[in-house]
N, CA and C atoms as a LAMMPS dump frame, in Angstrom:
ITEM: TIMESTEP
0
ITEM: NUMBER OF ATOMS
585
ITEM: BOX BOUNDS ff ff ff
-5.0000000000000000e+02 5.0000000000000000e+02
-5.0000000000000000e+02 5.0000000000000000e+02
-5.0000000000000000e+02 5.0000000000000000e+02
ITEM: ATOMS id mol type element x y z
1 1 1 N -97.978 298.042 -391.74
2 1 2 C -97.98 297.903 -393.16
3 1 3 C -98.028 299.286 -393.787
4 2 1 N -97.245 299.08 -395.073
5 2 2 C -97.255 300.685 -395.333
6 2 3 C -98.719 300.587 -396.898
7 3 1 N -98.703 301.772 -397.21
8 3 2 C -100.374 301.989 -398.103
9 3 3 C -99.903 300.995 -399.336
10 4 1 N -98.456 301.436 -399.702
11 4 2 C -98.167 300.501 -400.973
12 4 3 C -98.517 299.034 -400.437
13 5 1 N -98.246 298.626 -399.382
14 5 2 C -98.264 297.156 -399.608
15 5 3 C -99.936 296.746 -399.683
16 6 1 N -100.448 297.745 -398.856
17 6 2 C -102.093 297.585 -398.544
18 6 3 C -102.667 297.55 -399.803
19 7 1 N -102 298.536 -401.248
20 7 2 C -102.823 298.726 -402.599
21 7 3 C -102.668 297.441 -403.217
22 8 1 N -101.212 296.515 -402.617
23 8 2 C -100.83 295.603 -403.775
24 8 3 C -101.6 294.504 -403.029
25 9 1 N -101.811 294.396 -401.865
26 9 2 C -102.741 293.227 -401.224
27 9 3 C -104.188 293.11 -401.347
28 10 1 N -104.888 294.397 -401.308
29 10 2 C -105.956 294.952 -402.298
30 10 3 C -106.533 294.4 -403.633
31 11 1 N -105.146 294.477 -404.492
32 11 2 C -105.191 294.313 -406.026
33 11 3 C -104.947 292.893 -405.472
34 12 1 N -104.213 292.167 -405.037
35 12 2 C -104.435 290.887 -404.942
36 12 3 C -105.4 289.667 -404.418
37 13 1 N -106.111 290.662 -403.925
38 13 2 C -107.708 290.074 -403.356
39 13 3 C -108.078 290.239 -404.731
40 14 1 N -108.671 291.466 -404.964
41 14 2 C -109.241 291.644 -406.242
42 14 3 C -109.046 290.717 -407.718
43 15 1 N -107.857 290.486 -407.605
44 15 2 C -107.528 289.312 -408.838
45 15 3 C -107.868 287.918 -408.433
46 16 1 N -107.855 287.29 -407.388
47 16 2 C -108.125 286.323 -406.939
48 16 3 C -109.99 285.805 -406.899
49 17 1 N -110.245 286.579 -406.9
50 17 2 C -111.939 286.557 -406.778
51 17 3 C -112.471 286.961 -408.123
52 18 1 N -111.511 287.654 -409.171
53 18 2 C -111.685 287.416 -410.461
54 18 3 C -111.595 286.194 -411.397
55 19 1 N -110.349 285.511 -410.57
56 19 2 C -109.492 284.341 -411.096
57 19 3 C -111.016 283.082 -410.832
58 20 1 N -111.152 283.363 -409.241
59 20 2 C -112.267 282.282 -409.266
60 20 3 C -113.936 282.559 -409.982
61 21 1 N -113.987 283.55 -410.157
62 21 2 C -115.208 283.758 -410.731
63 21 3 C -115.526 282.926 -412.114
64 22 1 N -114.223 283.475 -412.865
65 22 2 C -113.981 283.137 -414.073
66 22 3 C -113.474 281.33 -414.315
67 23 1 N -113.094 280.778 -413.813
68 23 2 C -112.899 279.28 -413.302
69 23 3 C -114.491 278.854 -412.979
70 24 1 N -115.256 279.06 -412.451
71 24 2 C -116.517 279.026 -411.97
72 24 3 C -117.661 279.193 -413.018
73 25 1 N -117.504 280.273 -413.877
74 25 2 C -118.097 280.268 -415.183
75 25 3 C -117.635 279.376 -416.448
76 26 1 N -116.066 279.401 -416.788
77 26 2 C -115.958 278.164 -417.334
78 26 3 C -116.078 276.251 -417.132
79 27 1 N -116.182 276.423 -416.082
80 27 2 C -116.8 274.818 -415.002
81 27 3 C -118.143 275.25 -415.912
82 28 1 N -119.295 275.783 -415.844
83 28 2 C -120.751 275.834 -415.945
84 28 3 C -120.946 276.061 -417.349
85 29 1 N -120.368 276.566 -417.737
86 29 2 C -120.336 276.299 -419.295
87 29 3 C -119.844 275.419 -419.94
88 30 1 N -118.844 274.94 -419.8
89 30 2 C -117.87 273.353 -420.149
90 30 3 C -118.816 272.316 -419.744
91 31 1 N -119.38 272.432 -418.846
92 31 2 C -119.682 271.116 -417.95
93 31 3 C -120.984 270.499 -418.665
94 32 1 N -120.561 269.126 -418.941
95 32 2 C -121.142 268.015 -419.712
96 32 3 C -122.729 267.861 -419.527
97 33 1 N -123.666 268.215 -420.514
98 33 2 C -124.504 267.587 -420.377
99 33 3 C -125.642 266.796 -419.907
100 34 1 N -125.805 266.474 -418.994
101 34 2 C -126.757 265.353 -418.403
102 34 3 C -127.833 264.783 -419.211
103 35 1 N -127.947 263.962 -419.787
104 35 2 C -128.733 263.509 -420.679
105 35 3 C -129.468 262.128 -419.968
106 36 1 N -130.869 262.218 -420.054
107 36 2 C -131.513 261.23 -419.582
108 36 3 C -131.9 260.452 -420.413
109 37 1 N -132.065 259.011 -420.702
110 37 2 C -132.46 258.112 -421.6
111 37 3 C -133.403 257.814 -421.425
112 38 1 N -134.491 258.365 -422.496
113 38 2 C -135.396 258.32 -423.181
114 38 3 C -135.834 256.981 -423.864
115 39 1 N -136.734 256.43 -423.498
116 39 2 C -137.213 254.668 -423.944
117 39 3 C -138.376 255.35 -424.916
118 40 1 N -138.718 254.942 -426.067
119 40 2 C -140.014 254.761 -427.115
120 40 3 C -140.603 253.766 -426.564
121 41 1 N -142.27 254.047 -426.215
122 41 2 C -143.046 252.653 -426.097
123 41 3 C -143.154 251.984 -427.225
124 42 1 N -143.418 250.921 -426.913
125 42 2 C -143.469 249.862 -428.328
126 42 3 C -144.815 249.796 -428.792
127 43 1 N -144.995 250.172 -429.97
128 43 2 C -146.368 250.154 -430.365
129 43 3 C -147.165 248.84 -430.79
130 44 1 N -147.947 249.098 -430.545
131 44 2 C -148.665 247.787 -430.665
132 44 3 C -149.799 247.327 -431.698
133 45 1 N -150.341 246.792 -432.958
134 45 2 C -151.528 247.132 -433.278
135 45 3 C -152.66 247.098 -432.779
136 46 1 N -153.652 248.002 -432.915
137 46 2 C -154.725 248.083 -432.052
138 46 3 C -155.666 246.725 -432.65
139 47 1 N -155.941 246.499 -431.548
140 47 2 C -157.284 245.17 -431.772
141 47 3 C -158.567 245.143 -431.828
142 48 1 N -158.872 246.466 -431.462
143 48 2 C -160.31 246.925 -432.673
144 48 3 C -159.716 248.213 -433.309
145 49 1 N -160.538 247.711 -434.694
146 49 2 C -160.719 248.852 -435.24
147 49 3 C -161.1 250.304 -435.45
148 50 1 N -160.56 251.259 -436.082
149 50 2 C -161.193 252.366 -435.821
150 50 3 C -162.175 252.276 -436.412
151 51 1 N -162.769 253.529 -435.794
152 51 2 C -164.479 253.955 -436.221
153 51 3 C -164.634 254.428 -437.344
154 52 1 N -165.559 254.556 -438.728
155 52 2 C -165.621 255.226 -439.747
156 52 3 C -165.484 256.85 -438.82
157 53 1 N -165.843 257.47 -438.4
158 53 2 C -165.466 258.677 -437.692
159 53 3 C -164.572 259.245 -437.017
160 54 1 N -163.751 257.97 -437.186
161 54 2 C -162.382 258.701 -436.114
162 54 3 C -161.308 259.381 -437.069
163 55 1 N -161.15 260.615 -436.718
164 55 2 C -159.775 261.009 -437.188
165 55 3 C -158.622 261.339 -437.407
166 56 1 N -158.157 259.981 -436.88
167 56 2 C -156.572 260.2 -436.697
168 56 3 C -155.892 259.632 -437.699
169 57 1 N -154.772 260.212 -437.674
170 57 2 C -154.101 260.081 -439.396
171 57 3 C -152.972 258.635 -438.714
172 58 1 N -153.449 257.489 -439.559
173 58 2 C -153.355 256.263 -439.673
174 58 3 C -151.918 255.919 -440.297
175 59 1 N -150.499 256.352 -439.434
176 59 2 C -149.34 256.432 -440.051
177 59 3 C -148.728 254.793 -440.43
178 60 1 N -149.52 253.719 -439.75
179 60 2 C -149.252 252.338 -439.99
180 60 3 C -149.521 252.055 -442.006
181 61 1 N -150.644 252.753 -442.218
182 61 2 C -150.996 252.75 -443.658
183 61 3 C -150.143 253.455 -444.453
184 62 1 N -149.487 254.611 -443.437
185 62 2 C -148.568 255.14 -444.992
186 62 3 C -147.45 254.414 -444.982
187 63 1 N -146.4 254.54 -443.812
188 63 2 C -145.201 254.059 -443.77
189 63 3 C -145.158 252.83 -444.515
190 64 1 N -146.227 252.005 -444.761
191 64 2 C -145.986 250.476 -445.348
192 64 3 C -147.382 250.28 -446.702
193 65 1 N -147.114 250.817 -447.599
194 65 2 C -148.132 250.666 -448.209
195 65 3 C -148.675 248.776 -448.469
196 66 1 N -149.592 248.846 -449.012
197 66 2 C -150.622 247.545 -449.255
198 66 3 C -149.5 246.764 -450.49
199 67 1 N -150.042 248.089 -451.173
200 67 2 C -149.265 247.585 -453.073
201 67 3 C -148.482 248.823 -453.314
202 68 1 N -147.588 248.534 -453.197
203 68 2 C -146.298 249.252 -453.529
204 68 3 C -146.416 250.315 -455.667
205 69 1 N -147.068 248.565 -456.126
206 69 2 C -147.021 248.838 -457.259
207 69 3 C -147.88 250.392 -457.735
208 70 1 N -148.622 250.687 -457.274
209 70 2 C -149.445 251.384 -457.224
210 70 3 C -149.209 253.27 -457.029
211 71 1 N -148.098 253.001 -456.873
212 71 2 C -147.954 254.026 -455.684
213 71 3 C -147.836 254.884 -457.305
214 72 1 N -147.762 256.416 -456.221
215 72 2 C -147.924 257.397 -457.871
216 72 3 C -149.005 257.564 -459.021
217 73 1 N -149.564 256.334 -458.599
218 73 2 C -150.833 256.335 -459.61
219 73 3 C -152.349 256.781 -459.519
220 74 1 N -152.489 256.39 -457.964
221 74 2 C -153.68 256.591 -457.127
222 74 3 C -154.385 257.893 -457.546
223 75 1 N -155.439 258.304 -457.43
224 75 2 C -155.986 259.652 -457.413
225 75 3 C -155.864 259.519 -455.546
226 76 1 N -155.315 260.387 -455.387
227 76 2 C -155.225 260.795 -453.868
228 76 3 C -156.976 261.551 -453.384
229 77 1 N -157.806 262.09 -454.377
230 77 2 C -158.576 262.918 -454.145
231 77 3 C -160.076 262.37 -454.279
232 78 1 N -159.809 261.053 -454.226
233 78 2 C -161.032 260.037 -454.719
234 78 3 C -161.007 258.53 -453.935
235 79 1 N -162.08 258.482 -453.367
236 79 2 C -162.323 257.171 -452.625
237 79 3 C -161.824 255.882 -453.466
238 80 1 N -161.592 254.95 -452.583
239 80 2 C -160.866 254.136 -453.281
240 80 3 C -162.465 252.947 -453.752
241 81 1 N -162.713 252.764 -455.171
242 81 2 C -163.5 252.106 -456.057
243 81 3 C -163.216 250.373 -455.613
244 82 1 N -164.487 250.231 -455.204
245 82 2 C -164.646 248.745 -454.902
246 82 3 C -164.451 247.982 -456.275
247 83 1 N -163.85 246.855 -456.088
248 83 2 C -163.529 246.06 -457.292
249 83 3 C -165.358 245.703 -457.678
250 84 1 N -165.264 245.429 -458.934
251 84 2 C -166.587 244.68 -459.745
252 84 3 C -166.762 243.523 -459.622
253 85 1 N -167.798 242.649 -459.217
254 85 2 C -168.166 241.34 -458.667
255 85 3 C -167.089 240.35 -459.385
256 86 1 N -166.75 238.965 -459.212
257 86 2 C -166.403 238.296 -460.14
258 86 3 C -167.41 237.577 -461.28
259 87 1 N -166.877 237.257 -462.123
260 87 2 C -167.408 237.547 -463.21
261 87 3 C -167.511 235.601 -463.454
262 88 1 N -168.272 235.073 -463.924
263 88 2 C -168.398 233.434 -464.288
264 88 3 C -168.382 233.279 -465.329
265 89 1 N -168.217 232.655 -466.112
266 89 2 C -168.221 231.767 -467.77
267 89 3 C -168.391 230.076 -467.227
268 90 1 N -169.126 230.127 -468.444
269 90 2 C -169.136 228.637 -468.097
270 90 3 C -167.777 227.771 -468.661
271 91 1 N -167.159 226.417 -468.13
272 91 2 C -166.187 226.01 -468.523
273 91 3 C -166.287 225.167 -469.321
274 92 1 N -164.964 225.362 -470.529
275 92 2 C -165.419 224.333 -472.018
276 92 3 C -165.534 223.624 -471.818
277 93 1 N -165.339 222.546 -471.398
278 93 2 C -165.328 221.094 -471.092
279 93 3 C -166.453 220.506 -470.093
280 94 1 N -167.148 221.245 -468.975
281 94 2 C -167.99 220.637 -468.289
282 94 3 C -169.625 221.713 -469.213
283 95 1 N -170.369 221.153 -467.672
284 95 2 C -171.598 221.07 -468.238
285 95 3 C -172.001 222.602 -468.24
286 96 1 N -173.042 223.438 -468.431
287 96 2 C -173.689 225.112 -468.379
288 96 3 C -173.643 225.189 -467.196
289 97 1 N -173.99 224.62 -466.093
290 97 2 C -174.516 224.97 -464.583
291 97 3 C -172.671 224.84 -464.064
292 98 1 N -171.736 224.381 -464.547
293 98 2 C -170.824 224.171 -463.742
294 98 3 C -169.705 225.727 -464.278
295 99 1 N -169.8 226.542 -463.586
296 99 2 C -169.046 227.787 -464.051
297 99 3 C -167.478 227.85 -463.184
298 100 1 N -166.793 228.72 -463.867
299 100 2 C -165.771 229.243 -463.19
300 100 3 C -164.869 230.501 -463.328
301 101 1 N -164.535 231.102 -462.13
302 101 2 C -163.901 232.464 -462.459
303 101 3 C -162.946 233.115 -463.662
304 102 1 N -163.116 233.902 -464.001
305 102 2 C -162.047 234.453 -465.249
306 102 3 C -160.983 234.44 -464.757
307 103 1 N -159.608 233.739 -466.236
308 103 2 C -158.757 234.084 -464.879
309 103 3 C -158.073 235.573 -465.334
310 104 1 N -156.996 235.984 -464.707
311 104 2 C -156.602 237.462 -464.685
312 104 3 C -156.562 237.68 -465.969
313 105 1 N -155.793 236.818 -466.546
314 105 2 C -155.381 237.425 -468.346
315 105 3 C -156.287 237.541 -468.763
316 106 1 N -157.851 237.025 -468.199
317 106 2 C -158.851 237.438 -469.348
318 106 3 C -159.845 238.368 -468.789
319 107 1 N -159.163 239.658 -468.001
320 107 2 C -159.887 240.294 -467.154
321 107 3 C -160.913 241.075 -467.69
322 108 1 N -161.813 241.59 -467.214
323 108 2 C -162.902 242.552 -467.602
324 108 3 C -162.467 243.712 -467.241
325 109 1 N -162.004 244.716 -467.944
326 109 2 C -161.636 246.44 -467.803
327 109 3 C -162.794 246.844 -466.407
328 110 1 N -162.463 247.565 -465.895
329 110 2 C -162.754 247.961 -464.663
330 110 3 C -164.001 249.485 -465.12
331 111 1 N -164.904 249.697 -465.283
332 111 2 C -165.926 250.998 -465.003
333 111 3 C -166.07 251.236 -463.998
334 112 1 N -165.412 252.42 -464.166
335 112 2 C -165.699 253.842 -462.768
336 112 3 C -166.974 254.288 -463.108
337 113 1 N -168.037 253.365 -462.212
338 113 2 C -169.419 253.822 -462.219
339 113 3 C -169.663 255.202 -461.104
340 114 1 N -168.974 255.659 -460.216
341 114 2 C -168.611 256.01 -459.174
342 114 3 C -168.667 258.127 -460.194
343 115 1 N -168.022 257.876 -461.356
344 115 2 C -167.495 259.472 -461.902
345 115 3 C -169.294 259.475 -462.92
346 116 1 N -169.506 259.881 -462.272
347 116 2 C -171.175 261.004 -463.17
348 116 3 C -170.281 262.109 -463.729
349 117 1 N -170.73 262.831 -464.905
350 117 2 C -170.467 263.831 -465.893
351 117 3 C -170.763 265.345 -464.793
352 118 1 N -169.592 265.207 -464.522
353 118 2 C -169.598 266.886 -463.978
354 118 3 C -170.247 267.897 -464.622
355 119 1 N -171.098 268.671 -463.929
356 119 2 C -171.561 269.658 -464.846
357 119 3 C -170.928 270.872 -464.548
358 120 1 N -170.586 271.92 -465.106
359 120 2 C -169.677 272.975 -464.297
360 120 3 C -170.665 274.131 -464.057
361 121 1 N -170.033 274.188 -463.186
362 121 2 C -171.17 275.489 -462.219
363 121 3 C -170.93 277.48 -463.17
364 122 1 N -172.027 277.348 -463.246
365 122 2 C -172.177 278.463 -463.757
366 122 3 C -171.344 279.948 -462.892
367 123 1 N -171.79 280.995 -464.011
368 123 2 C -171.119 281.783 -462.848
369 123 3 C -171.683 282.421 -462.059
370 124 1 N -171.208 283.091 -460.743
371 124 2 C -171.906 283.579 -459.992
372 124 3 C -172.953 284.309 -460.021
373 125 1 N -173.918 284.794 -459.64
374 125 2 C -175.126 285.802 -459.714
375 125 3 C -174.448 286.978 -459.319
376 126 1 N -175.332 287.929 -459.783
377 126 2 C -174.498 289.261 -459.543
378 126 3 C -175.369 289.899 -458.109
379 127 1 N -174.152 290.887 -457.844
380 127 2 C -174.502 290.997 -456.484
381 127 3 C -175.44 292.354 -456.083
382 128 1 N -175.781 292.547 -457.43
383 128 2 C -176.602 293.996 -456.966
384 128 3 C -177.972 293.567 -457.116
385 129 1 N -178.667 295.222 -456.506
386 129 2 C -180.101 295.358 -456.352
387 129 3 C -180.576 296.637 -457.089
388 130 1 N -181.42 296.747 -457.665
389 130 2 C -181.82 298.398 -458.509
390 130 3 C -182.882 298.747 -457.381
391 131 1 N -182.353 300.005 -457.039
392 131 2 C -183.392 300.732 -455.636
393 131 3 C -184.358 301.757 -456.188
394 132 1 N -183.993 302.207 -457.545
395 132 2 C -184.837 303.461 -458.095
396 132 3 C -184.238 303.859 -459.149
397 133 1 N -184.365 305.082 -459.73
398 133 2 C -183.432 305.848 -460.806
399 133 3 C -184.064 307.538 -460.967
400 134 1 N -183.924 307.939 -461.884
401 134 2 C -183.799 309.97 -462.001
402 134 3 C -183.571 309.894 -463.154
403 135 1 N -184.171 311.047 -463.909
404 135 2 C -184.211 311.901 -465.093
405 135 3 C -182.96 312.891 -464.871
406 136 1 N -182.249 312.858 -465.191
407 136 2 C -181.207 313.959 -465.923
408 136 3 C -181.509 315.234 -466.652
409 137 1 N -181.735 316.202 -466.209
410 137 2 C -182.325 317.541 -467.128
411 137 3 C -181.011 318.143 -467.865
412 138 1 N -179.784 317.813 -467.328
413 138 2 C -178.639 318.387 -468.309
414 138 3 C -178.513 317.377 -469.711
415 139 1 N -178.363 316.411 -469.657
416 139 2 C -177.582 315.421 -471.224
417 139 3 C -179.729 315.52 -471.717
418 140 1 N -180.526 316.039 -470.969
419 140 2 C -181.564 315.926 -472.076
420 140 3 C -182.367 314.747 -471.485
421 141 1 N -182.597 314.35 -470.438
422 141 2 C -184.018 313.06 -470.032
423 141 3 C -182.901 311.754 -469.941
424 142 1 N -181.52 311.945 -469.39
425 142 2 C -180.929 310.795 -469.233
426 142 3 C -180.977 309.955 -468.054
427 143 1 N -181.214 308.707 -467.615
428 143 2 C -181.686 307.767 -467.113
429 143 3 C -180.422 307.399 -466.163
430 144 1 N -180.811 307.71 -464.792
431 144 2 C -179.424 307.127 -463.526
432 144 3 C -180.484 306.71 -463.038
433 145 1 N -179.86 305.137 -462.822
434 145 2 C -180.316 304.334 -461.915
435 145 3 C -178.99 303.944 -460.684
436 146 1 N -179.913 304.054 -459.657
437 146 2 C -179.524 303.914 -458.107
438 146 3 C -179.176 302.216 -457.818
439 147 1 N -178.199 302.059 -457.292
440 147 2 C -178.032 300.419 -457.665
441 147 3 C -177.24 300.465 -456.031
442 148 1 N -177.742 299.164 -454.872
443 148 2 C -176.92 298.745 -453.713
444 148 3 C -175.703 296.874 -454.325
445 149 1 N -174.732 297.315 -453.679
446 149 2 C -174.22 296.46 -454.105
447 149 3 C -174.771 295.351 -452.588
448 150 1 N -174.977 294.208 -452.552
449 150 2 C -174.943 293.155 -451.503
450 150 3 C -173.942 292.542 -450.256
451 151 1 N -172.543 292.379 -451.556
452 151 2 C -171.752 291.867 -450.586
453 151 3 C -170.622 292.679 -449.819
454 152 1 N -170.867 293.99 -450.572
455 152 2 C -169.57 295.168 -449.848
456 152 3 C -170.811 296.216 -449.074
457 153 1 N -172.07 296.266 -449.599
458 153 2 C -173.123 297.628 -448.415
459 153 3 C -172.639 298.916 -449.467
460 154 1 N -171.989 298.999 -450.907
461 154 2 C -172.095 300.045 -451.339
462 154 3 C -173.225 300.403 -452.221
463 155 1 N -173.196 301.925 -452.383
464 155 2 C -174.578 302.628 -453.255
465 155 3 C -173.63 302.746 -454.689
466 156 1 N -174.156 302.646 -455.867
467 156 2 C -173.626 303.504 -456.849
468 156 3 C -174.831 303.776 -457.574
469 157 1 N -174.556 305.536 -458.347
470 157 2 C -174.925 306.252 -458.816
471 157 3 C -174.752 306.064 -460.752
472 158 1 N -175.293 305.231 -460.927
473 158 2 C -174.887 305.057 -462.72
474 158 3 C -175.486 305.556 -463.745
475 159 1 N -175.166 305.528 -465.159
476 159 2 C -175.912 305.566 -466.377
477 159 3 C -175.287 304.303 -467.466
478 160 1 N -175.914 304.615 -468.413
479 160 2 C -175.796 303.451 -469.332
480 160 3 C -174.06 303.247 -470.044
481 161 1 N -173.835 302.393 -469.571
482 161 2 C -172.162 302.309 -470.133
483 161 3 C -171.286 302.352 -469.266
484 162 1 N -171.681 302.829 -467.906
485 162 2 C -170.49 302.868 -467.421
486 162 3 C -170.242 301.52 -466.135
487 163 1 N -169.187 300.964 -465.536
488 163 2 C -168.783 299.942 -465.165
489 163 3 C -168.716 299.976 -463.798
490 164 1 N -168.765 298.736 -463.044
491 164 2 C -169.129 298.924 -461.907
492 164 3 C -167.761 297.767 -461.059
493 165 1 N -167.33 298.04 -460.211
494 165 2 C -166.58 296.89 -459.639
495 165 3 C -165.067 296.483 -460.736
496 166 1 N -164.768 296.955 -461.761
497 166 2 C -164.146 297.06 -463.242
498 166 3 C -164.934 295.725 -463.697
499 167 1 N -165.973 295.315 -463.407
500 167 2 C -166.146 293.43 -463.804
501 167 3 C -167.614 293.984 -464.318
502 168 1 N -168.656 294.814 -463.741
503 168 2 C -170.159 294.893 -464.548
504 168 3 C -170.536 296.088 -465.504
505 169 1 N -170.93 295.853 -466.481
506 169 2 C -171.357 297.13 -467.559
507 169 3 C -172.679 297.168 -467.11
508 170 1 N -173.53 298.788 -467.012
509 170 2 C -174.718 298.775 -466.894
510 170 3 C -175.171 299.207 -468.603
511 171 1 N -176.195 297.609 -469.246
512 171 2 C -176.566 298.724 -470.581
513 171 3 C -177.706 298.894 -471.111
514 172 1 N -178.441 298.705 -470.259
515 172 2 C -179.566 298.917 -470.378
516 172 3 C -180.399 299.849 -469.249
517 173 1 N -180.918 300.664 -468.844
518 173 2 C -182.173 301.367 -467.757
519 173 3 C -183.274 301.751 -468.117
520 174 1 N -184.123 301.204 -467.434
521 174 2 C -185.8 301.326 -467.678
522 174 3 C -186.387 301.901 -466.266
523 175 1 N -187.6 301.705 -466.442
524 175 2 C -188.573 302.018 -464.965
525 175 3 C -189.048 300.894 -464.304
526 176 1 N -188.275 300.233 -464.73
527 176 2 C -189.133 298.76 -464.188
528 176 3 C -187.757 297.959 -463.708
529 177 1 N -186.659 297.87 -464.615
530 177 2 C -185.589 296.959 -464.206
531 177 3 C -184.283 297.489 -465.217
532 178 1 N -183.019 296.941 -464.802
533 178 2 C -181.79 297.458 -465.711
534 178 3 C -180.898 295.99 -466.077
535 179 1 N -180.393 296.077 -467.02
536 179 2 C -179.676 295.558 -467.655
537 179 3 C -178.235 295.612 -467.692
538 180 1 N -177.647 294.074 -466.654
539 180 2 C -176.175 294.25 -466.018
540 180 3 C -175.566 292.994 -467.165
541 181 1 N -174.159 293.739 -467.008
542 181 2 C -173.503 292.839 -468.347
543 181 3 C -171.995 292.314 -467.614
544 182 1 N -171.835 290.864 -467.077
545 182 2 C -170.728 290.047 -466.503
546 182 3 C -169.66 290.129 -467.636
547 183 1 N -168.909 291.402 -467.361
548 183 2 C -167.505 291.115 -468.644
549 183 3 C -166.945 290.405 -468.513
550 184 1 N -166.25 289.526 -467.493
551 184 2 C -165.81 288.572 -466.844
552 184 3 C -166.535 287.124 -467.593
553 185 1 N -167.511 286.63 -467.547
554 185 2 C -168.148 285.614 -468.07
555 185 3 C -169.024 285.377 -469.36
556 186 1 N -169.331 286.929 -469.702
557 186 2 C -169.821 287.275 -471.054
558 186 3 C -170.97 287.123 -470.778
559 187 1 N -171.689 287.877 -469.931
560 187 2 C -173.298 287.019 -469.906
561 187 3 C -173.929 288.225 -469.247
562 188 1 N -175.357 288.169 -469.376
563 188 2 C -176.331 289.658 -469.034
564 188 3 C -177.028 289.122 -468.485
565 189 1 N -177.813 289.938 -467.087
566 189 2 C -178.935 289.371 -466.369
567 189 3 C -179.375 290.476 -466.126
568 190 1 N -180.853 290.521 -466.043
569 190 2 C -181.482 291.708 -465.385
570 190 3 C -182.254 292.269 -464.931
571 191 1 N -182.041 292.463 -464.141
572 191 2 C -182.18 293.244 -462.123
573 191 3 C -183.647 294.265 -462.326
574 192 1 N -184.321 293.591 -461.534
575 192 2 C -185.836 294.062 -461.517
576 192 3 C -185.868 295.195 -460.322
577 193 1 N -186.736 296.371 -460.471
578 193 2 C -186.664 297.444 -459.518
579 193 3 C -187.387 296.673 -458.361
580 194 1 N -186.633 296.974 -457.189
581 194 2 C -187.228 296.945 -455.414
582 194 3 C -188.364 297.821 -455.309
583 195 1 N -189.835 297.194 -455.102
584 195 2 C -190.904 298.124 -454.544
585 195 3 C -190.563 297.844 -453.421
């Protein structure tokens, strides 16, 4: 054999083992699927009840509501209000002892004994402490009181007027306690010195 024929028999291996490679990758990529069929168990309703404590979200109750009519109206955020006893009258025609139920058209309006008068919560307490204070010999005997804040662990260094957190005015300082002013809520409380 001469080299030419050896390069072109060469190149013809070489294409051939390309040819199948590529046949071999499109088979494995083309190739269909296998899909196994998948059965849903059939659910069943349970025959006891759940526990007031159990908490699993009860999808039989949503998918199918009770009263349809209702829907949209509910407070979602409030236990559902037991109906009010039925109610008796006596009937025109028989005797006092012989009573009978109202009927719907002559219903009794429903009281949500259940809603007490919210009271609204005040505002928060403030979060500082007065640790001490200092005389000022420059502005003339002016009054810095030393103040820890609680919920951040900071110190501040104040006098009268100036603001703390952008939310507290200090406007009052004594030797005994200072006077903090909630700009936020409009309201003053005030902070007795730490022995």
């Amino acid at each position: 054999m001469r080299t030419q024929d050896r390069q072109k028999l060469r190149i013809l291996v070489i294409l051939l083992v390309v040819l199948g490679a590529t046949l071999l990758l499109s088979y494995r990529l083309n190739r269909p699927s296998v899909t196994a069929a998948v059965q849903i168990p059939e659910t069943k309703p349970s025959v006891n009840p759940p526990a007031p404590t159990d908490a699993r979200i009860r999808l039989d109750l949503i998918e199918k509501p009770e009263d349809s009519a209702d829907i949209g109206r509910k407070n979602v955020f409030q236990y559902e209000v037991a109906p009010p006893p039925a109610s008796t009258a006596p009937h025109k025609g028989g005797s006092a002892g012989s009573a009978r139920p109202l009927s719907p058209a002559v219903s009794v309006p429903q009281v949500n004994q259940a809603a007490a008068p919210t009271v609204p919560m005040g505002p928060p307490p403030m979060p500082f402490k007065y640790q001490g204070y200092a005389l000022e010999t420059v502005p003339a005997g002016q009054m810095v009181a030393f103040v820890t804040d609680d919920s951040t662990a900071h110190h501040y260094n104040v006098g009268i007027g100036e603001v703390l957190m952008g939310r507290y005015r200090v406007t009052q300082i004594s030797a005994i306690s200072i006077e903090v002013e909630d700009m936020q809520f409009n309201r003053r409380q005030t902070i007795p010195l730490i022995k």
